[in-house]
C-alpha positions in Angstrom: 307.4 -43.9 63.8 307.4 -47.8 64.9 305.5 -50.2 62.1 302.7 -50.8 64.5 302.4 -46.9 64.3 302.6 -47.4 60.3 299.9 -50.1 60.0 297.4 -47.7 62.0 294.7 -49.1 65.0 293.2 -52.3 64.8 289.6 -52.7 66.0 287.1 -55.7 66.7 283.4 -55.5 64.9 280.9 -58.1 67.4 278.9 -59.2 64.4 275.9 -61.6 66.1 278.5 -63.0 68.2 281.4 -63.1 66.1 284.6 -61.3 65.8 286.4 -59.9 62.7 289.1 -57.6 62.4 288.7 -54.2 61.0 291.7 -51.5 60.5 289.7 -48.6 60.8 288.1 -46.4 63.2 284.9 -46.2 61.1 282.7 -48.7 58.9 279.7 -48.6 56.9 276.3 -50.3 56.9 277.5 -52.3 53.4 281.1 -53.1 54.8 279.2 -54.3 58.2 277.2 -57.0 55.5 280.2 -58.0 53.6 282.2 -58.9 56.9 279.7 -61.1 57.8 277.9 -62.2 54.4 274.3 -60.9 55.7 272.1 -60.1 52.6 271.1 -56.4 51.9 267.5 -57.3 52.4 268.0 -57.6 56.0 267.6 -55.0 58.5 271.0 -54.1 60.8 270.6 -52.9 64.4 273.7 -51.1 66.7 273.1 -53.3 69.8 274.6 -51.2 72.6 276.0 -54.1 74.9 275.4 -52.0 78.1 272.3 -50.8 77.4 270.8 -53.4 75.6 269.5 -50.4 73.3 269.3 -51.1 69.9 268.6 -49.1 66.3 268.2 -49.7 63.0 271.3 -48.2 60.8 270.4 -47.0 57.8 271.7 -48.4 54.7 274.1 -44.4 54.1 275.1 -44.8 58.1 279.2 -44.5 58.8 279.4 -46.1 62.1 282.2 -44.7 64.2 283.7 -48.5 66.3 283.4 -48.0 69.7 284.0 -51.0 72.6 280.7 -52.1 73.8 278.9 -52.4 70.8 277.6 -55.3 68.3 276.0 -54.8 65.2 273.4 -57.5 63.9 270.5 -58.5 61.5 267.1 -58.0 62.7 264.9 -61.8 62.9 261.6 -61.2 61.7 259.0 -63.6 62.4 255.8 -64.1 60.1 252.8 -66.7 60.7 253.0 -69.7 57.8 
């Protein structure tokens, strides 16, 4: 077994745009937050980026990383 075989896959999470590294095939909704600092109180979505279909994860979700998709917060907008 090589030591790239050793280290296991490396994936990409699209967080809003940004790209961090992740070394396993699946992640959870609080591991998606931490990555990118987004407080709990804020909604995520899957974005499919070929679609354009999104859905909220719920906070228990295991997300298997696939290519194609982005995960972000949800903007909500409220009168003043």
């Amino acid at each position: 077994m090589g030591a790239s075989e050793a280290e296991g896959p490396k994936y990409e999470i699209n967080i809003e745009g940004t790209i961090y590294p992740w070394g396993s095939s699946t992640i959870t909704v609080p591991e998606l937050r931490s990555l990118a600092q987004i407080p709990a109180d804020q909604e995520m979505l899957e974005v499919d980026l070929a679609t354009n279909e999104e859905h909220t994860l719920p906070e228990d979700a295991v997300i298997e990383v696939q290519p194609g998709k982005g995960y972000a917060k949800k903007v909500r907008y409220q009168r003043g």
